[in-house]
N, C-alpha and C positions, 0 to 999 in steps of 0.2 A: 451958592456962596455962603448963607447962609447958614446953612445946614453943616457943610462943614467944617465952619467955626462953633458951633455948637457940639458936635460930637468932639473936636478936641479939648472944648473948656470941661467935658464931661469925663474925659481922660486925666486929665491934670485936676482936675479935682478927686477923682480915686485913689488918682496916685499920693496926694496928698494925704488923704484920711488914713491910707493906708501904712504909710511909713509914719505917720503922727500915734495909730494903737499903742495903747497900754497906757497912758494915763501919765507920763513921765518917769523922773529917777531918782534914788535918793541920795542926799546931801553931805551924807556924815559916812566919812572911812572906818574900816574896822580898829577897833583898840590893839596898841602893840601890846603883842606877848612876849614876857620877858626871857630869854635867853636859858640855856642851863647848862648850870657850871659843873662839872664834872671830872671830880680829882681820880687820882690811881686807887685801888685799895692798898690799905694799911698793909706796910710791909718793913722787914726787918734790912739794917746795912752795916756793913763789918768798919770801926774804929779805923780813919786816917785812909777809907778810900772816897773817892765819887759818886754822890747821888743825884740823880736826875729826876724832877717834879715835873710830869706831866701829864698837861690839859689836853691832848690834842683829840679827847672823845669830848668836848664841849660844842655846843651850837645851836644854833637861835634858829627856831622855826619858819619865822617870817620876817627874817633879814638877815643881818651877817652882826658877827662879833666884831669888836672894833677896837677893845684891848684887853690884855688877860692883869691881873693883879695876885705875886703871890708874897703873903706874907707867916712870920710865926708868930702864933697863938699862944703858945706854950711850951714850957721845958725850958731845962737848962741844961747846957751856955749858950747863951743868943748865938748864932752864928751868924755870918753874912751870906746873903743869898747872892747869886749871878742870875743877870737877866732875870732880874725879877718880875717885872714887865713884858714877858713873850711866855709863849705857849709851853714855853719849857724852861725851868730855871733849875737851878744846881747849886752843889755845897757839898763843902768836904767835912765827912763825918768827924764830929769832934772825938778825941783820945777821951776814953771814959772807964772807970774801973768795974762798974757793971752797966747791966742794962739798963737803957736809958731810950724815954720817951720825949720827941721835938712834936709839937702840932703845928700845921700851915695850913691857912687858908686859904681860897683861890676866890679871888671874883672877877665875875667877866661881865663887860656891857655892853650892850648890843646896839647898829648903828639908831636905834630912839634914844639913847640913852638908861635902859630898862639895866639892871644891876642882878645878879646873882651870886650865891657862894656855896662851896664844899668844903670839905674840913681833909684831911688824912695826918695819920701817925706812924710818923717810922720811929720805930725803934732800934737805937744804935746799940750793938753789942761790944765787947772789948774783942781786940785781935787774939786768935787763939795763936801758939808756936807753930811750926811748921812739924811734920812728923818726917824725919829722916828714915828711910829702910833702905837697907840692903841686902844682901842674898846669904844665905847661910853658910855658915864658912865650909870650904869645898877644897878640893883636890885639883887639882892640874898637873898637865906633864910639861917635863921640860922642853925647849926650845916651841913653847906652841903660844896662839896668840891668847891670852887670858881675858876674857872682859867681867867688869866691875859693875852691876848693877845697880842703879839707885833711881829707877824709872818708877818703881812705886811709891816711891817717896810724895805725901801728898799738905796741901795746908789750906784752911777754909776761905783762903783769898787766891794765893798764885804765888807758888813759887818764883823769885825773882831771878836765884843764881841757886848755880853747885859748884861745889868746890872737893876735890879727891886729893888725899895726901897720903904718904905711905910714912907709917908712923913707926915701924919697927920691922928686922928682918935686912937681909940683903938688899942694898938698894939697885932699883931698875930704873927705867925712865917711863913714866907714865905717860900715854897720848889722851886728850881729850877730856885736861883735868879737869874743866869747867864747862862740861857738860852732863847729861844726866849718865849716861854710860860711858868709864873711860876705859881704856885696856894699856896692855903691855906684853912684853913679849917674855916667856919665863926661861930665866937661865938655867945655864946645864947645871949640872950636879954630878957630882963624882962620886963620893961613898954614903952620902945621908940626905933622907929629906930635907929642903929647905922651908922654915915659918916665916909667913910676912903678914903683914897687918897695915890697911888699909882705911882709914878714915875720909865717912864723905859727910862733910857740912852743908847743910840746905839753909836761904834766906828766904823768908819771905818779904811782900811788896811793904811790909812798917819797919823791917830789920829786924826780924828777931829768925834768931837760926835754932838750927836743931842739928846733932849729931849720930854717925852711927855706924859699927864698924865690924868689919869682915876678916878674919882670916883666910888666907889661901896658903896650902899647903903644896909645895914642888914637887913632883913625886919621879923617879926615873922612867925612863919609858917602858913602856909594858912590852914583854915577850909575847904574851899573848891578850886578846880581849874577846869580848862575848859577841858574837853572830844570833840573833835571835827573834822569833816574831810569833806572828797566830796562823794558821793556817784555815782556809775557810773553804765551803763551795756553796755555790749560790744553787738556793733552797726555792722550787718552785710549789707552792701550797697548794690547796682544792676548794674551788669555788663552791657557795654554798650547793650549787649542781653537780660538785664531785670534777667539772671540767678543771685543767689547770689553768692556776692564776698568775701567770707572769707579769702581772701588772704589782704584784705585792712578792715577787720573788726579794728574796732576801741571805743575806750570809750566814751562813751556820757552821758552827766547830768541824772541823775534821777529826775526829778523835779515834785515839790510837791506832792510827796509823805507822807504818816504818816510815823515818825522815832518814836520808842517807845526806852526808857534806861530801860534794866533788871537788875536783882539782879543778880548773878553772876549764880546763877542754873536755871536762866529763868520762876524759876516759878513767879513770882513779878511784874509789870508794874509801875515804877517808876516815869518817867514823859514823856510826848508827845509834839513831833516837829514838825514842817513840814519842809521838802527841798526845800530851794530857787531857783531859776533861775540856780542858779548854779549849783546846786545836792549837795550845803553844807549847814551842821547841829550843832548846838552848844546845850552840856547842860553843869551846872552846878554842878559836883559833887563830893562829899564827897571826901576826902586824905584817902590813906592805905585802899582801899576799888576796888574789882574788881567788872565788870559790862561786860552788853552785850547789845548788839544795833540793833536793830530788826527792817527790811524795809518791809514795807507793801505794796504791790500791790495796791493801792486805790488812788485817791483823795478825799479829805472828807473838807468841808466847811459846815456847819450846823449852827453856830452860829448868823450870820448875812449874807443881801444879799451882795454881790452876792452868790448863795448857789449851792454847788454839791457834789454830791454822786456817783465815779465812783470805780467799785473795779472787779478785774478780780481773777477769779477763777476758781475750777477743776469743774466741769461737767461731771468728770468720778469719782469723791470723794466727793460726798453729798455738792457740790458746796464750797469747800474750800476755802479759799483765801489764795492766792499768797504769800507769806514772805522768806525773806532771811534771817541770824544772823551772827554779826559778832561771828569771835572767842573771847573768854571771855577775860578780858583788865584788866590787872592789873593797881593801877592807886596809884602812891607817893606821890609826894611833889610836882610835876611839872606838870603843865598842858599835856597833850597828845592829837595829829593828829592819827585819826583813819580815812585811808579812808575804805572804801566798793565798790567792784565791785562786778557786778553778770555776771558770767560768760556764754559764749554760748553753753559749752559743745561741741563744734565740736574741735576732735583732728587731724584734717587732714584731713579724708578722710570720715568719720564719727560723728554723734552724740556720742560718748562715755562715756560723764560727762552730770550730770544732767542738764538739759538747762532752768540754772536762770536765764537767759537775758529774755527768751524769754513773760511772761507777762509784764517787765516793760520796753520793747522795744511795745509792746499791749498800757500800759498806756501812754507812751511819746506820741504816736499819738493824745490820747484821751485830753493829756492835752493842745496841740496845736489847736484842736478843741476849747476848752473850751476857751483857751484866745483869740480866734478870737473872739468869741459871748462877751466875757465880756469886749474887749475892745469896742464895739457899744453897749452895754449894762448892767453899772456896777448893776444893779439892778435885773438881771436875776434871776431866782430862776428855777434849772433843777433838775428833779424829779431824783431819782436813779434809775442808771443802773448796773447791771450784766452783764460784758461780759466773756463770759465761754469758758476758752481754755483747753485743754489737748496736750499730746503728742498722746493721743487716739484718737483725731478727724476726721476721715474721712471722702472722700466722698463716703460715703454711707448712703441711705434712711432708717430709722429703729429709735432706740431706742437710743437719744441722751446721754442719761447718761450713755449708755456704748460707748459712742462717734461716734455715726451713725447722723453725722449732717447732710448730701447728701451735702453743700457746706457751705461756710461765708455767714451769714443772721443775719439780725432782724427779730422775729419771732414776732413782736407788743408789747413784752414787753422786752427781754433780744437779745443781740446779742451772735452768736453760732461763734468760727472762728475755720478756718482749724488747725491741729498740726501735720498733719500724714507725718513722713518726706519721704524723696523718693515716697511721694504721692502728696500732695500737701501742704502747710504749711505756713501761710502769717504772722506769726508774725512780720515778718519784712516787711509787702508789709503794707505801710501804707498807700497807697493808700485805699486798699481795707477796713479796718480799718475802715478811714474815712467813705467810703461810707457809710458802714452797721451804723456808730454813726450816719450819716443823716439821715436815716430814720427813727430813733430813733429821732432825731430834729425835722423832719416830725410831727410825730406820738406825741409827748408831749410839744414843744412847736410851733407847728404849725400843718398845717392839712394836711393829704393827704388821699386820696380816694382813695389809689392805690391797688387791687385788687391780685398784686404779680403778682408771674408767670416765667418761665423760660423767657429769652429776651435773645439778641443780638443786635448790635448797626446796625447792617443790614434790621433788622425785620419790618414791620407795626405792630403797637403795637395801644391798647387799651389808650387812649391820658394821661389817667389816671396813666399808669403804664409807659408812655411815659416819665410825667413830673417827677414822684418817680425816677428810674434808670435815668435818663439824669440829674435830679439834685444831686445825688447822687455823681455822676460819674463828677458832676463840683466841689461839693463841696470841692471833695477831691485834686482835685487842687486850689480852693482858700483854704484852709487850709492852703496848703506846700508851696502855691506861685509856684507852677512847675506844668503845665497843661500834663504833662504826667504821665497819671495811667497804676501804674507797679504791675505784679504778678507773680510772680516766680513758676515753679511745678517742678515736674517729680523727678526721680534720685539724688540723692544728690542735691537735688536744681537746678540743672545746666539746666533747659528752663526758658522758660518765655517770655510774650508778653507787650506791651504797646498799649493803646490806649492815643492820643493825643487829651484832651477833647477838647483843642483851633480849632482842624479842623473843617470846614464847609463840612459838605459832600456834593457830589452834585448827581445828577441824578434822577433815579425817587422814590429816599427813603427819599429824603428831607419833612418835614410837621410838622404839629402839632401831628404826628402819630409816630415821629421817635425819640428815645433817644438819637443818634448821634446829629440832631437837636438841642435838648433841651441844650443836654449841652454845647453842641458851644455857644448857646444864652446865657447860665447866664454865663460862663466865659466868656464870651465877655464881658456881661453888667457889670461886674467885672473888670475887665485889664486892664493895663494901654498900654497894647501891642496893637497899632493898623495896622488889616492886614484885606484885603477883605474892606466889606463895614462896618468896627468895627472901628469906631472914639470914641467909647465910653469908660468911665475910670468914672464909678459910684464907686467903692469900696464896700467894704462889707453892709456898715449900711442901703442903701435905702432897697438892697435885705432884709437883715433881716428884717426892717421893714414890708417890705409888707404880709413875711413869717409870720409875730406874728401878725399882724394885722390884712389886708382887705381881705388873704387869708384864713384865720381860721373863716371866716363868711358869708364866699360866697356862692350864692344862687346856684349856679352853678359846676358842679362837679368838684374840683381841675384837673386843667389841664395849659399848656401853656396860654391859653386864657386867664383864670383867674388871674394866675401870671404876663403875661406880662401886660394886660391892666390894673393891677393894681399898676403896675412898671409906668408905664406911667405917672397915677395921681400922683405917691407917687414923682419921679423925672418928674414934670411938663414941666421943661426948655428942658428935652431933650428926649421929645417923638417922634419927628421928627427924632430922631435921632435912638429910637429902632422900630422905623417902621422900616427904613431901612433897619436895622440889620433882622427883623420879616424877610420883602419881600425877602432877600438874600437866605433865607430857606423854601421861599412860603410858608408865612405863611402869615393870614392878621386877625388883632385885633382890633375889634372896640368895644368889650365888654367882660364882662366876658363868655356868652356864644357863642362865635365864629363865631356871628351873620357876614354873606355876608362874610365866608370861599368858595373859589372856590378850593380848592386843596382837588380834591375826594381823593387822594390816590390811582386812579387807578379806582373806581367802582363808580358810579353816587349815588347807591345808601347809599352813606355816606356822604350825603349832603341832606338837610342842617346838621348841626351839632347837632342842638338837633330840631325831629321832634315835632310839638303843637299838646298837645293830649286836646280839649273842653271839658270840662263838657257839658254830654249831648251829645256824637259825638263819631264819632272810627276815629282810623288811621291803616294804613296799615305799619308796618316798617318788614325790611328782614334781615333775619341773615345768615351770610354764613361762612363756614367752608375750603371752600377748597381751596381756595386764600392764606391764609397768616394763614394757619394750624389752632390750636383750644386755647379755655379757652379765654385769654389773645391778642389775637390779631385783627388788623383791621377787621371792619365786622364781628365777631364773636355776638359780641353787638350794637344794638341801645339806642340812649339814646332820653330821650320825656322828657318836659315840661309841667307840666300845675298846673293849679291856682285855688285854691279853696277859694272863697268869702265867702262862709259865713261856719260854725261848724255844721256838723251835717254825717252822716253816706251815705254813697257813695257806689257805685256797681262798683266792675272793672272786664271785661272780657277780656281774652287772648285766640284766635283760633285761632289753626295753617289750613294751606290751603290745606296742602298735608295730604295722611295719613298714621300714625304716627309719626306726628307732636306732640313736647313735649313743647308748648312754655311755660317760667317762665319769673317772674319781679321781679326786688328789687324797692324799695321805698325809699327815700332818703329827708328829708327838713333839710337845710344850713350843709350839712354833718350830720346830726343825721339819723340814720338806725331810719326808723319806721314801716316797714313791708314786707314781703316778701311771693310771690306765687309761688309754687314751687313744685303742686303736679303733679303727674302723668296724661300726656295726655293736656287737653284746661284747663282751668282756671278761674276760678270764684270765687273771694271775694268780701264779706263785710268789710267796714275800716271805724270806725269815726274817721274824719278828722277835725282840727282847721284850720282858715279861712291862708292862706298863700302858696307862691309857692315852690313844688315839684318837684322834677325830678325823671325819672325810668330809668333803667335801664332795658333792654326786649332782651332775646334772646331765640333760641333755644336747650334744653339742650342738643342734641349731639353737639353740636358746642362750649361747655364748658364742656363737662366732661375727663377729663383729664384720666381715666382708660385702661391700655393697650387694644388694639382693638376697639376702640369707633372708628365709622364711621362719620365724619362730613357731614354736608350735607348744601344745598340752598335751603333756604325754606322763605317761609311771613308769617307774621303772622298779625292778627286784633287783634285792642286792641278797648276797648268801655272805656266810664267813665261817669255813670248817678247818679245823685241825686237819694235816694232812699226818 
């Protein structure tokens, strides 16, 4: 028992010491901090309206406020305050002839009694008038609804009231005089415009008004009004990767295209436009009458030069042509904006709407071509082209009118372009565009000898089909002004490559053999860009020049040679200067036929550049195949010279050395084809010939036949040339 009252008193005693720790507490509360009073910043209030003082950012840290107090400090006229006593007091700005400063003070005490204050200054300004506007006096027709504007009419307080009178003129009946827009209805008129005059008065919230006033002029109803707008087709661009970006697709002009006005069921052609610079079109027509507006895929100029005929079309639909319509246009008393866009048909992820953009995004290219030439050239005259797209186009070799193009080409009279989507598709690569229209430039108003052929900008190439692709591949940079040619393929568009026609390649594919070459050289002799040994900035007009002139008559096959040493004569001053540019590409021009070229290409036996074949003599020239593959490429062809003095009928033999040797020749005078040998095994023709110099072209046909399995081969062959 003992015991365990002793361990309890020894419980209650711990428990006691324990709850007793720390020594006590202290006696004295913390000091109250006084409240803070906090007025508005200083701000200005407009003469005879309402201003509101307010405290409600005030308050006390460690209690509450408990009343606010506002009074004025200064300025004059005392005014009287409202609710002087709360958180928020007020006063009507006194009338004052300038600006003028009131000071108020605020104090606020908190529930100790602790006292604080703020100050602020408004300053009252006088009422400015109200600014009356209304609309600039204007025309109307008769029996139609007129309306009166006076909604910009504005004043540094608040318009209170409007007031519309008709101050001279026939009178009408105005609706909605006292409001900011009123109208009416304009009467008829018989032999003469009617004048009316319109006056609207604005008040503001002190009374001061302002006036301001309109003419409207009656006019008879029109016979006819303007049908007019822009015409656009959405522009799909190239990602920095050359893929397209329809995420930044955008509207761009339709320009000079045909605009036709129908009758309202389309069967009818009413009258014919063309789109300006801008992609806008105006006609003239008829009131209470609807109509439809029809864009044609084409440029069309016939009338006088400058002249052209460009028009894109189906190739998988008996060569259709391209056209858009608007929707049918109802058309009043009032003229009407009708634009026209052709849309791309991509819905995200997909072609899914039909792809109207995609010929007159074909023609914009063609038409920036065209006004390159017609600015060096207002007198040009370009023969018409066909260029043929589908959504059908592939690349695939076969039967182009069911869209088997194998790629984008001029085939010598029309060009073919890609449309096959997730295959490849360049309507929008206008680069490529371009190209395929220069060869078509080439080909009709200037000359090329170019034999075609698959290439690459790596290749040794045939010098002939050197200068065709390499000018090609320039041209489409000076069209755009942007030396980078872009083409987009694959998958929803999403690859694509650039070649940058401005590079100079280097190593050992630089020559008069190389398309890389060539077209560094004409955009260079183009540019005002200078980089490498490219000081030059000729501009477009010498190059066309030489194109329509000295090159459409040269003796000598079109190639580099002939182009550039004829560049040389045509810009005299600065032939020194396309040497330079030549040598940076080892190339060397001292005539049209490449006379003292030291750059074999790699094989001796492609030098000279064109072998002398005598009348009365043979020569031995070599065709080889297995260097730089077949058809189309270096060494596959020799080319020979020679000169016939007087008219009369000639013997030419061709024997290859090996055997089965196939050797054939074409025959060529100033680019005119004049004959060709080309039968099975050696070679033996008669040709009367008129007194003047020729060039051939002599290879061996495995070394040009382009048919799967063809074995190329190195072989020589002998050519003779006797007077018969």
């Amino acid at each position: 028992m003992n015991k365990i009252i002793n361990i309890l008193s020894l419980f209650l005693l711990s428990t006691i010491i324990a709850c007793g720790g720390g020594g006590g507490s202290d006696p004295t509360p913390p000091a109250n901090r006084p409240p803070s009073a906090i007025a508005p910043a200083d701000f200005s209030a407009v003469e005879a309206t309402q201003v509101t003082l307010n405290a409600s950012g005030s308050n006390d840290s460690d209690g509450s406020i408990s009343s606010y107090s506002w009074t004025q400090t200064a300025g004059t006229p005392t005014i009287s305050l409202t609710n002087a006593n709360s958180v928020s007091a007020s006063f009507t700005a006194p009338s004052v002839d300038t600006n003028t400063q009131l000071t108020f003070q605020l104090a606020v005490t908190d529930n100790d009694g602790a006292t604080n204050t703020d100050s602020i200054v408004v300053t009252i300004t006088p009422d400015m008038p109200p600014q009356a506007v209304t609309a600039n006096d204007f025309e109307a027709v008769e029996l139609t609804t007129v309306s009166l504007d006076g909604s910009t009419s504005s004043d540094d307080i608040s318009i209170e009231s409007y007031l519309w009178e008709q101050t001279a003129g026939q009178s009408v009946t105005l609706s909605n005089t006292n409001q900011a827009t009123a109208s009416f209805t304009a009467p008829e008129i018989t032999n003469q415009n009617l004048e009316m005059t319109f006056q609207l008065t604005v008040t503001d919230s002190v009374g001061a008004t302002s006036m301001s006033s309109v003419n409207v002029t009656i006019i008879d109803t029109p016979q006819s009004v303007t049908l007019s707008g822009k015409i656009t087709y959405d522009h799909v661009p190239h990602t920095v990767a050359n893929a397209l970006d329809y995420n930044n697709t955008f509207e761009s002009n339709v320009r000079g295209a045909t605009v036709e006005l129908l009758n309202a069921n389309g069967s009818s052609i009413l009258n014919t436009a063309t789109s300006d610079a801008n992609g806008n079109y105006s006609f003239e027509v008829s009131i209470n009458t609807s109509y439809i507006v029809r864009v044609k895929a084409e440029l069309k100029k016939e009338d006088a030069v400058p002249t052209w005929d460009f028009t894109v079309v189906d190739n998988t639909n008996s060569q259709a042509l391209y056209a858009m319509d608007s929707a049918v246009q109802a058309i009043t008393t009032s003229s009407v904006i009708l634009d026209i866009n052709a849309a791309s048909g991509w819905t995200g992820s997909s072609y899914s709407q039909p792809r109207v953009a995609a010929p007159f995004a074909i023609l914009d290219s063609v038409y920036e071509a065209k006004e390159k030439v017609v600015d060096v050239d207002a007198s040009v005259a370009m023969a018409p082209l066909k260029l043929n797209w589908s959504v059908n186009n592939a690349a695939i070799d076969g039967n182009t009118s069911l869209g088997q193009i194998s790629t984008s080409h001029f085939n010598g009279t029309e060009i073919f372009i890609l449309g096959d989507a997730n295959g490849d598709t360049d309507e929008y690569d206008g680069h490529v565009i371009v190209h395929e229209w220069g060869h078509y430039f080439e080909g009709q108003l200037s000359r090329s000898d170019s034999i075609g052929g698959s290439h690459g900008g790596g290749d040794k190439l045939d010098f002939r089909v050197a200068l065709g692709e390499g000018f090609g591949n320039a041209l489409s940079g000076i069209i755009t002004d942007d030396p980078f040619y872009r083409d987009s393929f694959g998958s929803n568009q999403s690859q694509g490559f650039d070649i940058n026609v401005e590079s100079n390649p280097s190593g050992t594919n630089k020559g008069w053999f190389s398309e890389s070459s060539t077209q560094s050289l004409i955009y260079d002799f183009y540019d005002a860009n200078s980089d490498g040994a490219d000081g030059l900035s000729l501009g477009f007009a010498p190059i066309y020049n030489v194109l329509v002139g000295a090159e459409r008559t040269t003796l000598a096959f079109t190639s580099i040679f002939s182009f550039a040493n004829q560049l040389k004569i045509e810009s005299s001053s600065n032939a020194s200067a396309i040497d330079a540019l030549l040598a940076s590409q080892d190339i060397t021009v001292t005539d049209d036929f490449g006379t003292g070229e030291t750059n074999n290409g790699g094989d001796a036996r492609n030098l000279p550049i064109y072998k002398s074949l005598p009348v009365g003599g043979s020569i031995e020239v070599c065709s080889f195949g297995t260097a730089n593959a077949f058809y189309n490429k270096l060494g596959n062809r020799q080319y020979l010279i020679f000169e016939i003095l007087n008219n009369g009928s000639y013997a030419f033999t061709a024997t290859g050395q090996s055997v089965g040797d196939d050797p054939d020749f074409y025959v060529y005078k100033q680019g005119e084809f004049i004959f060709v040998s080309e039968d099975s095994g050696d070679e033996s023709t008669n040709q009367n010939l008129v007194a003047g110099t020729y060039v051939m072209d002599a290879y061996e046909f495995s070394n040009v036949d382009t048919r799967m399995g063809a074995v190329q081969r190195n072989t020589c062959i002998d050519i003779t040339l006797t007077a018969n």
